[in-house]
Residue frames relative to the residue before (quaternion, step in Angstrom):
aa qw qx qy qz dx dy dz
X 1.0000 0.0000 0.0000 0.0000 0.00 0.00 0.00
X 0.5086 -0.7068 0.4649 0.1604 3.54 -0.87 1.08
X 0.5782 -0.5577 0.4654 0.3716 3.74 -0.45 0.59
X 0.8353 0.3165 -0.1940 0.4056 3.57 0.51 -0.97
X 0.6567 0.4860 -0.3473 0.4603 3.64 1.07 0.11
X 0.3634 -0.8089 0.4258 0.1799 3.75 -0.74 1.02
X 0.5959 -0.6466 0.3031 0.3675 3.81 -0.56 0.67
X 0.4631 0.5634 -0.2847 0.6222 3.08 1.71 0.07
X 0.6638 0.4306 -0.2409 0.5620 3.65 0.46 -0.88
X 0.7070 0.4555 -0.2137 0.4971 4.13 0.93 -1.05
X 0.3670 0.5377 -0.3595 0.6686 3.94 1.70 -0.75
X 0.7672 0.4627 -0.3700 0.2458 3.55 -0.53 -0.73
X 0.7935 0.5064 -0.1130 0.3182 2.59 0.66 -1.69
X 0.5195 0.6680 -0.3203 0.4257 3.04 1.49 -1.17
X 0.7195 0.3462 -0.2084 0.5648 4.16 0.50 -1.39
X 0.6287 0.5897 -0.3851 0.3298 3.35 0.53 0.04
X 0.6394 0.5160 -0.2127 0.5288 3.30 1.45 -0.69
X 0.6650 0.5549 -0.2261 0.4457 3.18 1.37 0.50
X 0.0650 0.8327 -0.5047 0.2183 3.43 0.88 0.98
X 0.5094 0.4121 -0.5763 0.4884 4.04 0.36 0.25
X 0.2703 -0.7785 0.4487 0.3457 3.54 -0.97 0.16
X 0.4768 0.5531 -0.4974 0.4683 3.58 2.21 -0.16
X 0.6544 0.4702 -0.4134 0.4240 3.84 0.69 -0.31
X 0.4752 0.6564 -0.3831 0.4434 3.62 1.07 -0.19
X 0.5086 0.5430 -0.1355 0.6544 3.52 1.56 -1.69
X 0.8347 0.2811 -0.3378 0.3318 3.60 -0.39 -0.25
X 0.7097 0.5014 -0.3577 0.3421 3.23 1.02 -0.11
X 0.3888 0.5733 -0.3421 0.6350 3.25 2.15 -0.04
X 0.0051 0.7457 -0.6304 -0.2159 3.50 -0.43 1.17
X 0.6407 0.4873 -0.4501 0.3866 3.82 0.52 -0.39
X 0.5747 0.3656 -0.5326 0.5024 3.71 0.13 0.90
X 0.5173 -0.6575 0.5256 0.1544 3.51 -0.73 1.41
X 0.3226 -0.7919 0.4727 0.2131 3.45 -0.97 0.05
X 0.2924 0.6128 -0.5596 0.4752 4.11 -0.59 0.61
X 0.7526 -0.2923 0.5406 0.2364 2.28 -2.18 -0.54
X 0.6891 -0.5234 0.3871 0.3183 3.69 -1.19 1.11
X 0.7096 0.5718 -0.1523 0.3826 3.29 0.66 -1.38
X 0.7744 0.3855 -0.1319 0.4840 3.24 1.45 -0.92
X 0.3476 0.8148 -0.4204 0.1964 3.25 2.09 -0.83
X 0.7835 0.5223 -0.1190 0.3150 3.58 0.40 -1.66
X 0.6145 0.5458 -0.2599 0.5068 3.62 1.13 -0.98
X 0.6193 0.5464 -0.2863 0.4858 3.49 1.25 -1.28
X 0.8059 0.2811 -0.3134 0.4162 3.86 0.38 -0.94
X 0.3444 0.6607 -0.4198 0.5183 3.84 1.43 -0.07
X 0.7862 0.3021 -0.1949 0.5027 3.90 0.65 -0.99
X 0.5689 0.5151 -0.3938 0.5059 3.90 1.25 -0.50
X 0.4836 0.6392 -0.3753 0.4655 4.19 1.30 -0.79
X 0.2202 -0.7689 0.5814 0.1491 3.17 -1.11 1.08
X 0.6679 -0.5804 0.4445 0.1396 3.15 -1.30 1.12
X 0.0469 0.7679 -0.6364 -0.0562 3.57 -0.70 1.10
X 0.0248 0.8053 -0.5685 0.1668 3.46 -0.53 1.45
X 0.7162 -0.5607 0.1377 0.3921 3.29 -0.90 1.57
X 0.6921 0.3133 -0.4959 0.4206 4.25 0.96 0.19
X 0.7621 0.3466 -0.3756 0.3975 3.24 0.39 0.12
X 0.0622 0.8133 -0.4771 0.3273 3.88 1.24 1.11
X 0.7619 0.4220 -0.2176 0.4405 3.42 0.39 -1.58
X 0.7213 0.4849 -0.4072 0.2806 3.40 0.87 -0.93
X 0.8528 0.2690 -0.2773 0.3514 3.70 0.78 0.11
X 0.5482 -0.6314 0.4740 0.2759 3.45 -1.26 1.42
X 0.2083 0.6816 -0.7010 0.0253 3.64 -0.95 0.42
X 0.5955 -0.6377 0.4883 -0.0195 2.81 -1.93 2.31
X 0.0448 0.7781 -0.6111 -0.1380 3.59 -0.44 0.41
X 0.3523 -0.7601 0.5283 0.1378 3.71 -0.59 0.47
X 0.7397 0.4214 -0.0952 0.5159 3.34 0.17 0.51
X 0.3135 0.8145 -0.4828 -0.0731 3.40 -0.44 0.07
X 0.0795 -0.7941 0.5383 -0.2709 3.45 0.93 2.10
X 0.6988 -0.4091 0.2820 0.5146 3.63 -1.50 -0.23
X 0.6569 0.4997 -0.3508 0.4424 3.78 1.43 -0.59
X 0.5158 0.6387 -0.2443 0.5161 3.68 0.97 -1.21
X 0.8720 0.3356 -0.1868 0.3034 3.49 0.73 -1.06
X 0.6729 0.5941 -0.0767 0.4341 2.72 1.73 -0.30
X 0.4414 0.5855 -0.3017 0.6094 2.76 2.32 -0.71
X 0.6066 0.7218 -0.2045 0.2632 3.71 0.72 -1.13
X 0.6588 0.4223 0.0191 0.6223 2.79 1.29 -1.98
X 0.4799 0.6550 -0.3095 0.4949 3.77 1.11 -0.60
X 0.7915 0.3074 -0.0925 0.5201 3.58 0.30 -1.81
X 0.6398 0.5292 -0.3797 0.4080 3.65 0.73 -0.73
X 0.6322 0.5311 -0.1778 0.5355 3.91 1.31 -0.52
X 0.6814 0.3206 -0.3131 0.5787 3.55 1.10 -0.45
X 0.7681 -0.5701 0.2046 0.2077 3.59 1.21 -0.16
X 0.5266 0.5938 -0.4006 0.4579 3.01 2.03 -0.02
X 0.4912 -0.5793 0.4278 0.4900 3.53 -1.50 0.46
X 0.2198 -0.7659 0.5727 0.1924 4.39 -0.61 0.74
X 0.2205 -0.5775 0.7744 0.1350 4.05 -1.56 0.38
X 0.1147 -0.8591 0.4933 0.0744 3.61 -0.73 0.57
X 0.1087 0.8864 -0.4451 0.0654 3.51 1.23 0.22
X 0.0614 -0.7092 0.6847 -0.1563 3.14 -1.78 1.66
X 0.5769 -0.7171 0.3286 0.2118 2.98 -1.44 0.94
X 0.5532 0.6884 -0.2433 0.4010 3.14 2.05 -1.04
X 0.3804 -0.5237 0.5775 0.4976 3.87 -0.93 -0.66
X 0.7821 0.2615 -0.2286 0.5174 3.71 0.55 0.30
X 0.1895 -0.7661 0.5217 0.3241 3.45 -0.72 0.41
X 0.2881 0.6489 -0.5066 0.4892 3.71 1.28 0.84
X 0.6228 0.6550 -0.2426 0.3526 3.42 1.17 -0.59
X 0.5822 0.5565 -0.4118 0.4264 3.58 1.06 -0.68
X 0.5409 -0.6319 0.4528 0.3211 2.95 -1.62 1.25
X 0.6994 0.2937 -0.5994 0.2555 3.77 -0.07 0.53
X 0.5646 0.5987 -0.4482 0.3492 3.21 0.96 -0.29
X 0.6062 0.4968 -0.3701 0.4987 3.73 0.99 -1.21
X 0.7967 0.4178 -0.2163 0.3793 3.84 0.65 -0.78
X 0.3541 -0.7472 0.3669 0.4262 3.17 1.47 0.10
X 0.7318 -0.4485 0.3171 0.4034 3.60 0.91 0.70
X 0.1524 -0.7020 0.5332 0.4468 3.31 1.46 -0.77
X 0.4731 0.5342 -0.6025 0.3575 3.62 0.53 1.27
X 0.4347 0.6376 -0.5536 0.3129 3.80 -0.35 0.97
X 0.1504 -0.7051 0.6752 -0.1559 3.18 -1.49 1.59
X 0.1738 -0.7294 0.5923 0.2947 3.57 -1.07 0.50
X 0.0134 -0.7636 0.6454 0.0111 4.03 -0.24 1.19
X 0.4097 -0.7685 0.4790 0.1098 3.20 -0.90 1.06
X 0.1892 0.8432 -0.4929 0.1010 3.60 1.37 0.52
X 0.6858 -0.4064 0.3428 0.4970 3.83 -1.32 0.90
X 0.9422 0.0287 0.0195 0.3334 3.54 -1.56 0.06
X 0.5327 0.6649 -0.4392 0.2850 3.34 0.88 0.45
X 0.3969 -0.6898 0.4810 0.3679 3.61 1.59 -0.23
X 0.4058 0.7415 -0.4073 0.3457 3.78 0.12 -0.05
X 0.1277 0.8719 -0.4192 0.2186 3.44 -0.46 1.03
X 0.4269 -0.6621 0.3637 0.4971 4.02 0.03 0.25
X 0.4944 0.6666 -0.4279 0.3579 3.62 1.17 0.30
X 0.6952 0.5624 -0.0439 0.4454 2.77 1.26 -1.19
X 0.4230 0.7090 -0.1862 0.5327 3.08 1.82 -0.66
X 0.7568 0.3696 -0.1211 0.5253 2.95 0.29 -2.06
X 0.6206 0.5187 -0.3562 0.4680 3.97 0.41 -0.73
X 0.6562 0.3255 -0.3448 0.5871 4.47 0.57 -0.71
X 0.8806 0.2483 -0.3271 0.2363 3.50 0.25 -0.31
X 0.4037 0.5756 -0.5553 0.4443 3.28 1.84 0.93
X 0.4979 0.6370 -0.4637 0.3623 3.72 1.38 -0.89
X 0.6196 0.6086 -0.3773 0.3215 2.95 0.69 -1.76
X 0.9477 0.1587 -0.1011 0.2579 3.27 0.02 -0.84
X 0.6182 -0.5431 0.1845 0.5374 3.15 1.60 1.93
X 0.6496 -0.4279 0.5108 0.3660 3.97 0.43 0.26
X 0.3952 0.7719 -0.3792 0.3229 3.66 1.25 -0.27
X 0.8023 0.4219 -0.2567 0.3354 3.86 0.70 -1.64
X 0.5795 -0.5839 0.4873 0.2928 3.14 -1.03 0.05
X 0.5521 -0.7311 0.3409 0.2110 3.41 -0.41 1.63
X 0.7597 0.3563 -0.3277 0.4341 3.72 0.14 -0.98
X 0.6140 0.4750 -0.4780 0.4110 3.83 1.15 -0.65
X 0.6868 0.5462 -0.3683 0.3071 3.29 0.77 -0.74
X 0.5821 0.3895 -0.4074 0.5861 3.89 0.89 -0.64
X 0.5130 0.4569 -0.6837 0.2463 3.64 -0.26 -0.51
Protein backbone atom coordinates (compact mmCIF):
# COMPACT_ATOMS: atom_id res chain seq x y z
CA UNK A 1 0.00 0.00 0.00
CA UNK A 2 1.37 3.37 -1.08
CA UNK A 3 1.75 6.13 1.53
CA UNK A 4 -0.62 8.30 -0.37
CA UNK A 5 -3.67 6.10 -0.88
CA UNK A 6 -6.22 5.60 2.09
CA UNK A 7 -7.64 2.10 3.13
CA UNK A 8 -10.75 3.48 2.20
CA UNK A 9 -9.54 4.73 -1.16
CA UNK A 10 -7.57 0.85 -1.49
CA UNK A 11 -11.31 -0.92 -0.14
CA UNK A 12 -12.64 0.75 -3.12
CA UNK A 13 -10.67 0.13 -5.52
CA UNK A 14 -10.19 -3.35 -4.86
CA UNK A 15 -14.45 -4.17 -5.67
CA UNK A 16 -14.26 -1.93 -8.21
CA UNK A 17 -12.06 -3.83 -10.45
CA UNK A 18 -14.66 -6.15 -10.59
CA UNK A 19 -17.33 -5.50 -13.03
CA UNK A 20 -18.18 -9.26 -14.33
CA UNK A 21 -20.86 -10.12 -11.97
CA UNK A 22 -19.89 -14.21 -12.30
CA UNK A 23 -16.42 -12.86 -11.09
CA UNK A 24 -18.17 -10.78 -8.46
CA UNK A 25 -19.73 -14.54 -7.40
CA UNK A 26 -16.43 -16.03 -7.17
CA UNK A 27 -14.94 -14.01 -4.89
CA UNK A 28 -17.82 -14.67 -2.36
CA UNK A 29 -16.70 -18.08 -1.41
CA UNK A 30 -19.75 -18.76 0.86
CA UNK A 31 -22.32 -18.52 -1.95
CA UNK A 32 -22.20 -21.98 -3.65
CA UNK A 33 -22.22 -22.02 -7.23
CA UNK A 34 -25.10 -23.33 -9.99
CA UNK A 35 -28.16 -22.50 -10.44
CA UNK A 36 -30.52 -20.59 -7.77
CA UNK A 37 -32.78 -23.43 -7.56
CA UNK A 38 -30.05 -25.68 -6.64
CA UNK A 39 -28.00 -23.04 -4.53
CA UNK A 40 -29.50 -24.38 -1.11
CA UNK A 41 -29.60 -28.28 -1.45
CA UNK A 42 -25.85 -27.93 -2.50
CA UNK A 43 -24.73 -26.09 0.86
CA UNK A 44 -27.21 -28.47 3.08
CA UNK A 45 -24.81 -31.35 1.49
CA UNK A 46 -21.29 -29.23 1.83
CA UNK A 47 -22.64 -28.89 6.06
CA UNK A 48 -20.99 -31.17 8.17
CA UNK A 49 -22.88 -33.68 9.91
CA UNK A 50 -23.02 -33.86 13.71
CA UNK A 51 -23.86 -37.46 14.52
CA UNK A 52 -23.82 -39.11 17.90
CA UNK A 53 -19.57 -39.96 17.36
CA UNK A 54 -18.56 -36.89 16.87
CA UNK A 55 -21.04 -35.15 19.81
CA UNK A 56 -18.33 -35.08 22.46
CA UNK A 57 -16.02 -33.25 20.35
CA UNK A 58 -17.81 -29.94 20.76
CA UNK A 59 -18.22 -27.58 23.88
CA UNK A 60 -21.43 -25.60 23.58
CA UNK A 61 -21.98 -22.36 26.06
CA UNK A 62 -25.38 -21.77 27.22
CA UNK A 63 -25.85 -18.36 28.78
CA UNK A 64 -28.37 -18.32 31.02
CA UNK A 65 -29.66 -20.77 33.03
CA UNK A 66 -33.65 -19.65 33.09
CA UNK A 67 -36.63 -22.06 32.17
CA UNK A 68 -35.11 -21.65 28.40
CA UNK A 69 -31.20 -21.64 29.23
CA UNK A 70 -32.18 -24.56 31.32
CA UNK A 71 -33.71 -26.50 29.23
CA UNK A 72 -31.57 -25.88 26.31
CA UNK A 73 -28.73 -27.23 28.70
CA UNK A 74 -30.46 -30.21 29.93
CA UNK A 75 -31.73 -30.68 26.19
CA UNK A 76 -27.98 -30.81 24.73
CA UNK A 77 -26.47 -32.58 27.73
CA UNK A 78 -29.03 -35.72 26.85
CA UNK A 79 -28.41 -35.71 23.16
CA UNK A 80 -24.74 -35.73 24.10
CA UNK A 81 -22.87 -32.64 23.66
CA UNK A 82 -20.22 -31.71 26.30
CA UNK A 83 -22.61 -28.24 27.85
CA UNK A 84 -20.99 -24.95 30.21
CA UNK A 85 -24.04 -23.47 31.76
CA UNK A 86 -23.18 -20.06 32.98
CA UNK A 87 -25.32 -17.67 35.32
CA UNK A 88 -25.25 -14.51 36.69
CA UNK A 89 -26.83 -15.43 40.11
CA UNK A 90 -24.78 -17.47 42.94
CA UNK A 91 -27.34 -20.14 42.28
CA UNK A 92 -28.83 -21.22 39.25
CA UNK A 93 -32.13 -21.74 41.47
CA UNK A 94 -31.80 -18.10 41.27
CA UNK A 95 -33.06 -17.14 37.82
CA UNK A 96 -35.98 -15.05 37.79
CA UNK A 97 -38.15 -17.73 36.19
CA UNK A 98 -37.25 -20.28 38.19
CA UNK A 99 -37.32 -18.10 41.59
CA UNK A 100 -40.80 -16.84 40.13
CA UNK A 101 -42.07 -19.92 39.10
CA UNK A 102 -42.10 -18.57 35.58
CA UNK A 103 -45.23 -16.87 36.57
CA UNK A 104 -46.55 -20.39 35.64
CA UNK A 105 -48.57 -21.57 38.81
CA UNK A 106 -52.20 -22.81 39.22
CA UNK A 107 -53.94 -24.48 42.11
CA UNK A 108 -55.56 -27.77 40.06
CA UNK A 109 -57.11 -29.95 42.31
CA UNK A 110 -56.20 -33.23 40.42
CA UNK A 111 -56.86 -36.78 42.48
CA UNK A 112 -53.85 -37.51 44.79
CA UNK A 113 -51.71 -34.83 44.16
CA UNK A 114 -52.30 -32.90 47.55
CA UNK A 115 -52.46 -29.43 46.04
CA UNK A 116 -54.61 -26.82 47.33
CA UNK A 117 -54.89 -22.81 47.17
CA UNK A 118 -52.90 -23.07 50.42
CA UNK A 119 -50.33 -24.45 48.95
CA UNK A 120 -50.51 -22.13 46.16
CA UNK A 121 -50.45 -19.25 48.34
CA UNK A 122 -47.33 -20.78 50.44
CA UNK A 123 -44.83 -21.39 46.68
CA UNK A 124 -45.71 -18.12 45.72
CA UNK A 125 -44.84 -16.33 49.04
CA UNK A 126 -41.46 -18.58 48.83
CA UNK A 127 -41.25 -17.65 45.46
CA UNK A 128 -40.72 -14.41 46.26
CA UNK A 129 -38.01 -14.72 49.23
CA UNK A 130 -40.95 -14.13 51.87
CA UNK A 131 -40.71 -10.59 50.32
CA UNK A 132 -44.74 -10.19 49.02
CA UNK A 133 -47.26 -8.96 50.77
CA UNK A 134 -49.63 -11.58 52.16
CA UNK A 135 -53.28 -10.47 51.63
CA UNK A 136 -52.37 -9.43 47.83
CA UNK A 137 -51.07 -12.61 47.43
CA UNK A 138 -54.15 -14.90 48.67
CA UNK A 139 -56.58 -12.68 47.02
Amino acid sequence: MSSNVTPEIEFASKWQAVTDPKEFAATISRIPDGPIAGKWGKRKFEYKLVNPANRRKYHVIVVGSGLAGGACAASLGEMGFNVSCFCYQDSPRRAHSIAAQGGINAAKNYQNDGDSVYRLFYDTIKGGDFRAREANVYR
